[in-house]
Jmol script that loads the backbone (N, CA, C; Angstrom):
load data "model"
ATOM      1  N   UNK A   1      31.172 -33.637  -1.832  1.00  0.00           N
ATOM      2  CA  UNK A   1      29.870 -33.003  -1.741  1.00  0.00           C
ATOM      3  C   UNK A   1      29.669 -32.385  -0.367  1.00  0.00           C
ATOM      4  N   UNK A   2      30.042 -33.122   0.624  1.00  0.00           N
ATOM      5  CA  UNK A   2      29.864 -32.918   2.203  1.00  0.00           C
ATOM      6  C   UNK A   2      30.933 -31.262   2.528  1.00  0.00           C
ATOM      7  N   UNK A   3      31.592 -31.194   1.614  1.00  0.00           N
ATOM      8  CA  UNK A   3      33.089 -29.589   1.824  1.00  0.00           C
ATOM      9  C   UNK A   3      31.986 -28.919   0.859  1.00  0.00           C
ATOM     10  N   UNK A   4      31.105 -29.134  -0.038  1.00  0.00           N
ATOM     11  CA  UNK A   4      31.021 -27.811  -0.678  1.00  0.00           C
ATOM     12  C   UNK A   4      29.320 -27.232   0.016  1.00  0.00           C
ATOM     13  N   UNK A   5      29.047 -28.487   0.911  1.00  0.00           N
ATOM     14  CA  UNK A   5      28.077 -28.100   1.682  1.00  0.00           C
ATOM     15  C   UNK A   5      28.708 -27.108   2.595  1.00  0.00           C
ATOM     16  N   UNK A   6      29.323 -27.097   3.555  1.00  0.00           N
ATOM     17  CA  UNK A   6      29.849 -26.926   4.693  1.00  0.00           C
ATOM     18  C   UNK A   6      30.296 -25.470   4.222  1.00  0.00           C
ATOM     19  N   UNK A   7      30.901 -25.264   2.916  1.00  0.00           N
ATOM     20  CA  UNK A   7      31.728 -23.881   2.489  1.00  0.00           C
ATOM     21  C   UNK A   7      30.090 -23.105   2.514  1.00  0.00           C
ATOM     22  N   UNK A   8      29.353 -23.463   1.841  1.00  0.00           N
ATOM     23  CA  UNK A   8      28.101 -22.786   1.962  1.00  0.00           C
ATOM     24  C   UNK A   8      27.674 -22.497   2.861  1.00  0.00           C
ATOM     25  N   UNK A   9      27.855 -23.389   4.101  1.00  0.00           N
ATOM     26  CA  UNK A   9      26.831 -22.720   5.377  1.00  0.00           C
ATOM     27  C   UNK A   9      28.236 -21.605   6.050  1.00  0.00           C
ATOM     28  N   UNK A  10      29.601 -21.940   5.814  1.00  0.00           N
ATOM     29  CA  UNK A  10      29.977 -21.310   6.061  1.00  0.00           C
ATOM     30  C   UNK A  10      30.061 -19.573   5.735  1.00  0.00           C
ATOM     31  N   UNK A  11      29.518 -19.834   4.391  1.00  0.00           N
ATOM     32  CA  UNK A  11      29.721 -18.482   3.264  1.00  0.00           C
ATOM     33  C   UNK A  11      28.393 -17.656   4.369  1.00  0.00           C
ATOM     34  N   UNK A  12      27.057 -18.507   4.272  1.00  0.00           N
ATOM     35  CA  UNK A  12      25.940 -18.027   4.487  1.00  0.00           C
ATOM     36  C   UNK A  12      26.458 -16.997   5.933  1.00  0.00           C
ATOM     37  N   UNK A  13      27.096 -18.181   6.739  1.00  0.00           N
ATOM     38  CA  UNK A  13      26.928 -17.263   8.186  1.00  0.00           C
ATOM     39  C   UNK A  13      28.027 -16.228   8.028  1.00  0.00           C
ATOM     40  N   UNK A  14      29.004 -15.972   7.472  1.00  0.00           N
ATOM     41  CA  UNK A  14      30.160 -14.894   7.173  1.00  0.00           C
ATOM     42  C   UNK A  14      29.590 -13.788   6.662  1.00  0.00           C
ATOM     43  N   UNK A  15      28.414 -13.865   5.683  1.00  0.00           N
ATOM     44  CA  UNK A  15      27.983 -13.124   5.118  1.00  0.00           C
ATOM     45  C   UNK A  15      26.573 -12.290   6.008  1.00  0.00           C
ATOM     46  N   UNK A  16      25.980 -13.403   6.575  1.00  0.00           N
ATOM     47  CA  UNK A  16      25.087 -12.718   7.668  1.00  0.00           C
ATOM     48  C   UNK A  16      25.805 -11.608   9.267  1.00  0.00           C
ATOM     49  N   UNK A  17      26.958 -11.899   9.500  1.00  0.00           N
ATOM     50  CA  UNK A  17      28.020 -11.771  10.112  1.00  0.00           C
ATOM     51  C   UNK A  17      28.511 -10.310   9.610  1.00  0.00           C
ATOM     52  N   UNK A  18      28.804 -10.298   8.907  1.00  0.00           N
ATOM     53  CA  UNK A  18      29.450  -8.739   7.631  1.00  0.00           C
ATOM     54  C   UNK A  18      28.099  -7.987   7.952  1.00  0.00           C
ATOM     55  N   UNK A  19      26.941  -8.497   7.813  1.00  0.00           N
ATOM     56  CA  UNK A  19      26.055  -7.765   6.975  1.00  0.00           C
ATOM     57  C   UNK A  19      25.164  -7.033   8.387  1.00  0.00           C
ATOM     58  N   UNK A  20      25.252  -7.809   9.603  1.00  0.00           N
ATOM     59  CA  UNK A  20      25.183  -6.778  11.037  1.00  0.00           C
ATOM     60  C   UNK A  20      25.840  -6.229  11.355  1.00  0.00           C
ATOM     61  N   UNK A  21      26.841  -6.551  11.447  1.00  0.00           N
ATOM     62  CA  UNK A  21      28.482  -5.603  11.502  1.00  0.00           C
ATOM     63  C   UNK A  21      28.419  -3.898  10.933  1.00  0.00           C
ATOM     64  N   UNK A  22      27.582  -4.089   9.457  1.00  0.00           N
ATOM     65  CA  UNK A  22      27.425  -2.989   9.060  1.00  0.00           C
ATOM     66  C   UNK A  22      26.657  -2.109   9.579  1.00  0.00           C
ATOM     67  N   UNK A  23      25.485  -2.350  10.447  1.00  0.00           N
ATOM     68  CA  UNK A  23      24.513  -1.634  10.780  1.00  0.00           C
ATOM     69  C   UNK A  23      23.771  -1.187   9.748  1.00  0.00           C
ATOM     70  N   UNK A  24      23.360  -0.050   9.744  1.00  0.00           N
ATOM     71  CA  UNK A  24      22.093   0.048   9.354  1.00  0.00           C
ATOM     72  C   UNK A  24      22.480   1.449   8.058  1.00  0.00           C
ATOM     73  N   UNK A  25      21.997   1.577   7.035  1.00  0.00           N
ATOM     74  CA  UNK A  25      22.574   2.322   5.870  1.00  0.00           C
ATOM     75  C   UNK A  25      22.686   3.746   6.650  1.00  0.00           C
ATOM     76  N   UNK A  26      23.394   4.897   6.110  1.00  0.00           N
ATOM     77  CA  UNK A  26      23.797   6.155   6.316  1.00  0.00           C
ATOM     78  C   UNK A  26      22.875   6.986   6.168  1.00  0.00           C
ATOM     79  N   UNK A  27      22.403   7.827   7.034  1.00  0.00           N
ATOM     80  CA  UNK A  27      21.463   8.951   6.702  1.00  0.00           C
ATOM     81  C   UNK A  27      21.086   9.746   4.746  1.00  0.00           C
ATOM     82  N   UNK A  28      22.137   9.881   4.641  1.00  0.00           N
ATOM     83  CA  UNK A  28      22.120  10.469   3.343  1.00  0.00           C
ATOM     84  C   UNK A  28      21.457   9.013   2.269  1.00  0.00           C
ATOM     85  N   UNK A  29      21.657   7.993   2.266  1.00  0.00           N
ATOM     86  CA  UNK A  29      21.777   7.439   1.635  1.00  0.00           C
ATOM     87  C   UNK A  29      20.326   6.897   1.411  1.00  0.00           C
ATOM     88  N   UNK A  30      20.063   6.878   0.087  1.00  0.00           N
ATOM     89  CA  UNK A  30      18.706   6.548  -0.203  1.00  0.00           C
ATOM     90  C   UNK A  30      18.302   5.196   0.094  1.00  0.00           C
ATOM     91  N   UNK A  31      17.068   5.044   0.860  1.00  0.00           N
ATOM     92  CA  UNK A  31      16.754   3.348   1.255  1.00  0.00           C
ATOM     93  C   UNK A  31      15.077   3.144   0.721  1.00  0.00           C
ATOM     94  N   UNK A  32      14.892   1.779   0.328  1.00  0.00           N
ATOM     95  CA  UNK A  32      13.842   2.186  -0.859  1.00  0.00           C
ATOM     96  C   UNK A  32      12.894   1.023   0.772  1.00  0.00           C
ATOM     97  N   UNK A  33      11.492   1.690   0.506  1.00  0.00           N
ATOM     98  CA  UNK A  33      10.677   0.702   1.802  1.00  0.00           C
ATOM     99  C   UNK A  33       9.274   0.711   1.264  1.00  0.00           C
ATOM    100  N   UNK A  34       9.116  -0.170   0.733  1.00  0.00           N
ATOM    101  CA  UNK A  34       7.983  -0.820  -0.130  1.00  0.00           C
ATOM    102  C   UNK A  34       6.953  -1.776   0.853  1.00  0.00           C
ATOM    103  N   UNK A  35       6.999  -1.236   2.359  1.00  0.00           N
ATOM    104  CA  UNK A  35       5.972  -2.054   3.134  1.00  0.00           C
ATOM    105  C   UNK A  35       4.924  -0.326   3.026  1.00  0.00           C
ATOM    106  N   UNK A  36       5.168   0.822   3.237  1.00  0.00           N
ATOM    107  CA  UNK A  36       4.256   1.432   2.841  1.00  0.00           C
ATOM    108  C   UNK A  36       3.689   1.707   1.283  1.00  0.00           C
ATOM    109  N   UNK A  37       2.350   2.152   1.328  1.00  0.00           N
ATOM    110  CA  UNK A  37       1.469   1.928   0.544  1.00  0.00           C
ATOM    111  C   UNK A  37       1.862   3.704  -0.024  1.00  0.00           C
ATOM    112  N   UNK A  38       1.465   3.724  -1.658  1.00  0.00           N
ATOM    113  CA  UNK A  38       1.413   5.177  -1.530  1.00  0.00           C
ATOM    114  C   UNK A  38       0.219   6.087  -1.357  1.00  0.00           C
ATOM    115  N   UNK A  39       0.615   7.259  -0.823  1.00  0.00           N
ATOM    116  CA  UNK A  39      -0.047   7.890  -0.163  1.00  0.00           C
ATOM    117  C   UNK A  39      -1.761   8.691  -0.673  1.00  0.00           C
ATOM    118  N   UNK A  40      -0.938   8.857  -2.010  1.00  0.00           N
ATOM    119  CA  UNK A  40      -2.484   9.269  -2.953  1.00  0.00           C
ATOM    120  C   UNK A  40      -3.167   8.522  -3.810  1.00  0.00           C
ATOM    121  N   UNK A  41      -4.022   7.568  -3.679  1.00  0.00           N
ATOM    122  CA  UNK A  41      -4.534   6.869  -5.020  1.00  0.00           C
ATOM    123  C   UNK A  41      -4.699   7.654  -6.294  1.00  0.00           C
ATOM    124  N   UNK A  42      -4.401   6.218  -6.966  1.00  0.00           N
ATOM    125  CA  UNK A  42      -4.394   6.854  -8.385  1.00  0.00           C
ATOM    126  C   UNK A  42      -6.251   6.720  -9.245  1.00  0.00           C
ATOM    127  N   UNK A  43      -6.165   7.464  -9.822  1.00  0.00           N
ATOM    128  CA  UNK A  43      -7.597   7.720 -10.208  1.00  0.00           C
ATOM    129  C   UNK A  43      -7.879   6.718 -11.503  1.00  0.00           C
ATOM    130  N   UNK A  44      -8.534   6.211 -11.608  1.00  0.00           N
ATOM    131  CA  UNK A  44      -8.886   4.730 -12.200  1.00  0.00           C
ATOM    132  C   UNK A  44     -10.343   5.372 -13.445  1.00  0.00           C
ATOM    133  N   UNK A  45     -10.082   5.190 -14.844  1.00  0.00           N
ATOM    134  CA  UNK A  45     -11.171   5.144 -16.025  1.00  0.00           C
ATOM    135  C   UNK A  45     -11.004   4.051 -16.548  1.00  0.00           C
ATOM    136  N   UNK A  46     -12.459   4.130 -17.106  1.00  0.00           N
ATOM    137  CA  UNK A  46     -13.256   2.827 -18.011  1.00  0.00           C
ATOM    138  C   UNK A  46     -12.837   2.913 -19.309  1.00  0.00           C
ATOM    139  N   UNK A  47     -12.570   2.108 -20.181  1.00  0.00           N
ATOM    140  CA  UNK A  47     -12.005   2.299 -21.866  1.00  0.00           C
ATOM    141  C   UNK A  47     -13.407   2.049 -22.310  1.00  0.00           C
ATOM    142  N   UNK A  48     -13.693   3.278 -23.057  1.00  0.00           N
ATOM    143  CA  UNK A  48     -15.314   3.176 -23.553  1.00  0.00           C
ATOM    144  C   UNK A  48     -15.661   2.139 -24.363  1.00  0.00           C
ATOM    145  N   UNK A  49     -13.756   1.124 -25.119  1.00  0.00           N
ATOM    146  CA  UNK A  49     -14.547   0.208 -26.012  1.00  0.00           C
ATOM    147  C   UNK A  49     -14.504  -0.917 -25.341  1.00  0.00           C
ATOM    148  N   UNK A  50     -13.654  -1.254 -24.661  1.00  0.00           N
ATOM    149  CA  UNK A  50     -13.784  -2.614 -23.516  1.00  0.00           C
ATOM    150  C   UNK A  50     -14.145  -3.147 -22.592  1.00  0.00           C
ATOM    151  N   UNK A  51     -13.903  -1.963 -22.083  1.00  0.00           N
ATOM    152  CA  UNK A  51     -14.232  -1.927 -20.353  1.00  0.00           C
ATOM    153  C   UNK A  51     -13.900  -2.165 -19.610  1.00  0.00           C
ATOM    154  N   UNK A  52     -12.073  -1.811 -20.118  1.00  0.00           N
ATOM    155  CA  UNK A  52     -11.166  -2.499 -18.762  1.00  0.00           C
ATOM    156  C   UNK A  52     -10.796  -1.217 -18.669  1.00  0.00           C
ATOM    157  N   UNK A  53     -10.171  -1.580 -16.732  1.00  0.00           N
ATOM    158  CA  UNK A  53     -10.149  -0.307 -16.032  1.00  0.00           C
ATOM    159  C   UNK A  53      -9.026  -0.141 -16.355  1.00  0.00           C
ATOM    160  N   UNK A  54      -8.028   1.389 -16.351  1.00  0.00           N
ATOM    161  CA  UNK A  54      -6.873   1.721 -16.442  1.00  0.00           C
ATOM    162  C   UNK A  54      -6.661   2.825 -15.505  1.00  0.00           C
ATOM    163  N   UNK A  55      -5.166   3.024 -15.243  1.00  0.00           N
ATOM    164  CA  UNK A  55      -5.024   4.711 -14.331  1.00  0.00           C
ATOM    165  C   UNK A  55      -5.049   5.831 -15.478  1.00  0.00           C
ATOM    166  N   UNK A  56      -5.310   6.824 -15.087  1.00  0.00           N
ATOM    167  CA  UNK A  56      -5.948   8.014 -16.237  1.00  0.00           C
ATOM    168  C   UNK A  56      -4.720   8.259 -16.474  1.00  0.00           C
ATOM    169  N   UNK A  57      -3.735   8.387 -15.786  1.00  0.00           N
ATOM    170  CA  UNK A  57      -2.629   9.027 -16.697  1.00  0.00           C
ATOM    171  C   UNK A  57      -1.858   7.909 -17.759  1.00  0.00           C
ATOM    172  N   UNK A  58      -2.436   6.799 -17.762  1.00  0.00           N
ATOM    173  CA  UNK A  58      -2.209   5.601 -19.447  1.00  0.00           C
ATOM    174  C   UNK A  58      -3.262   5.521 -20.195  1.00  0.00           C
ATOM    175  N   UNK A  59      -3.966   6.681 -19.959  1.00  0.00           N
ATOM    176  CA  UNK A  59      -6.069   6.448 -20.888  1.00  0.00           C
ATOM    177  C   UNK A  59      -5.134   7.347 -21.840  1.00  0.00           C
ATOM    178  N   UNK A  60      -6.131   6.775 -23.220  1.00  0.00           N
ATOM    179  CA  UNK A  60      -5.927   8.223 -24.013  1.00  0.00           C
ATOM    180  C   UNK A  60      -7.397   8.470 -24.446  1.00  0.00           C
ATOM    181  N   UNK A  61      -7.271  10.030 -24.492  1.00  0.00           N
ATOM    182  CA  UNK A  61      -8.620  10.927 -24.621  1.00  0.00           C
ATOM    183  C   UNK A  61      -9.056  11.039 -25.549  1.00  0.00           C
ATOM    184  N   UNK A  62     -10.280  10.809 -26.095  1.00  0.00           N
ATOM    185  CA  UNK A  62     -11.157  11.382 -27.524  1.00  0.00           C
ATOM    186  C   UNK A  62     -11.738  12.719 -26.826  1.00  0.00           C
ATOM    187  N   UNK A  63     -12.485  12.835 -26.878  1.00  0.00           N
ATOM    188  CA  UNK A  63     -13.171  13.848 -26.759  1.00  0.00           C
ATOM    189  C   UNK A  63     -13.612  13.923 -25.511  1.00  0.00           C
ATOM    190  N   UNK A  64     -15.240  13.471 -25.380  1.00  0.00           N
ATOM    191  CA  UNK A  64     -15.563  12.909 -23.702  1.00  0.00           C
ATOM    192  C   UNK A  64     -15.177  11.414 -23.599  1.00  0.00           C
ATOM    193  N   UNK A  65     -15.080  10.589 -24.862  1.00  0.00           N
ATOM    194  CA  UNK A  65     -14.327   8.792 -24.171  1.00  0.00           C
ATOM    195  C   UNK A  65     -13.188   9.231 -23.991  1.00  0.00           C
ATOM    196  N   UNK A  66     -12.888   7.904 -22.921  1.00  0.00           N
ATOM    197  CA  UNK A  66     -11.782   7.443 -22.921  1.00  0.00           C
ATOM    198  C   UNK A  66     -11.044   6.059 -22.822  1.00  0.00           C
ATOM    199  N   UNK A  67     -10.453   5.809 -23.727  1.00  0.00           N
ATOM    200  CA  UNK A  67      -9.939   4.433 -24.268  1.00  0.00           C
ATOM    201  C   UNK A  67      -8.245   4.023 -23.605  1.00  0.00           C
ATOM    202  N   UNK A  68      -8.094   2.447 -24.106  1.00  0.00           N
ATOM    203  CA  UNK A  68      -7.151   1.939 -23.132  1.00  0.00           C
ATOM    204  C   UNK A  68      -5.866   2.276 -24.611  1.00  0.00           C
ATOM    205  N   UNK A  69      -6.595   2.100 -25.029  1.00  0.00           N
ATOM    206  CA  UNK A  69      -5.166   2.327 -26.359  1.00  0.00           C
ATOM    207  C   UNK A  69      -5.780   2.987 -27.747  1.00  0.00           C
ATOM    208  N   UNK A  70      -4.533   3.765 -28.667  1.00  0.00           N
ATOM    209  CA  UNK A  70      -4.973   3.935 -30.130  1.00  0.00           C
ATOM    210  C   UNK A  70      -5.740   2.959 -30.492  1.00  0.00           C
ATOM    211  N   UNK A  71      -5.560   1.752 -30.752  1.00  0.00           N
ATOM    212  CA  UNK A  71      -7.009   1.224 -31.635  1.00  0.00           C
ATOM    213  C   UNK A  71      -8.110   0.983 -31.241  1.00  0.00           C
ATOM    214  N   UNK A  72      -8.099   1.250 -30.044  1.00  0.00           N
ATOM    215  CA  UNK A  72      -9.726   1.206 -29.383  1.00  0.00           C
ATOM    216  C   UNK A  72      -9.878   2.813 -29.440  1.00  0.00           C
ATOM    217  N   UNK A  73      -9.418   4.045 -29.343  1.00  0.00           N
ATOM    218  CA  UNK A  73     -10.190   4.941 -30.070  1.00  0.00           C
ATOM    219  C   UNK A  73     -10.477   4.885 -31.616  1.00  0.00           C
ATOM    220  N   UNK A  74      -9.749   4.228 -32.079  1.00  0.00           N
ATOM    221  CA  UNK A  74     -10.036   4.650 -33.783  1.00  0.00           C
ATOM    222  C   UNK A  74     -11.072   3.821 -33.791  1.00  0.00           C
ATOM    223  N   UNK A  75     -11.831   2.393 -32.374  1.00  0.00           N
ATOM    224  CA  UNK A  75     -12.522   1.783 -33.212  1.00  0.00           C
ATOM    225  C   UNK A  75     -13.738   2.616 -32.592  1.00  0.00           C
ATOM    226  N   UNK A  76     -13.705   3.076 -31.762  1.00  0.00           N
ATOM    227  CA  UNK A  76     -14.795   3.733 -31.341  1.00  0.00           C
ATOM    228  C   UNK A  76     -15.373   3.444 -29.910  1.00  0.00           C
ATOM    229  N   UNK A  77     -16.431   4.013 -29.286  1.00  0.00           N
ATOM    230  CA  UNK A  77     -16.989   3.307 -28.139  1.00  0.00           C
ATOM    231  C   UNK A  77     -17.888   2.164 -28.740  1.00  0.00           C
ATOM    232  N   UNK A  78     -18.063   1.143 -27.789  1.00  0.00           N
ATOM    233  CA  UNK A  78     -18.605   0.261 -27.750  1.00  0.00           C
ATOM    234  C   UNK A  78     -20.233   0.285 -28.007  1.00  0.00           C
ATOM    235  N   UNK A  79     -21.045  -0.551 -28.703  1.00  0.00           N
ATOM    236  CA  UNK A  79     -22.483  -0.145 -28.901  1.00  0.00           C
ATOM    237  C   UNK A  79     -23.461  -0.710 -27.831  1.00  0.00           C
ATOM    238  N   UNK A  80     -24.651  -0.199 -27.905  1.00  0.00           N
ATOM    239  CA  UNK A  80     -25.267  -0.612 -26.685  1.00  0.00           C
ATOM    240  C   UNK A  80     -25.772  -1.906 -26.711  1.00  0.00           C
ATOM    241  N   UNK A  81     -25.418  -2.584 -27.474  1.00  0.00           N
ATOM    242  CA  UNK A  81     -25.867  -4.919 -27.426  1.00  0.00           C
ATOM    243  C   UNK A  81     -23.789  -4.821 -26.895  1.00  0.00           C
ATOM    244  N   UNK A  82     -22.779  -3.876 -26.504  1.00  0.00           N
ATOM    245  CA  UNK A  82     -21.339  -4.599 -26.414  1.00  0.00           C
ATOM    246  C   UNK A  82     -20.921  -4.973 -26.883  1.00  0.00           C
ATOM    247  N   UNK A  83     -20.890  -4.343 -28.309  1.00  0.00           N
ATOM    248  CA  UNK A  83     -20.212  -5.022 -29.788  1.00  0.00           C
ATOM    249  C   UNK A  83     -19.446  -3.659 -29.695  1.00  0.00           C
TER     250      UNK A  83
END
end "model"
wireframe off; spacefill off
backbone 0.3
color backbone group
């Protein structure tokens, strides 16, 4: 148990070792950086039968509603008691 510990810390630091060695990826090469935020918010509608929010480009359109899915347009907008 005590060797297959030891191969591990060994693996860990060989591999941390390789992985500065390399520096830092190649200009060309695509690097993905998900600490920025994106830049344009997305525009946010109400589903006329529920009332949960969605981004407009997953709403689908009736006419002037707009709903979160096909069966909430076919059922309609919501009535004014929220049935």
């Amino acid at each position: 148990m005590k060797y297959l510990l030891l191969l591990l810390v060994i693996g860990i630091g060989l591999w941390m070792v390789a992985k500065r060695l390399r520096g830092p990826a190649p200009p060309g090469e695509p690097r993905e950086d998900r600490s920025k935020p994106s830049s344009t918010p997305t525009a946010m509608v109400e589903c006329a039968h529920c009332g949960l929010h969605l981004p407009a480009a997953d709403a689908v359109l009736d006419g002037r509603h707009v709903y979160c899915g096909e069966a909430h347009r076919r059922l309609g907008p919501r009535g004014p008691d929220g049935r």
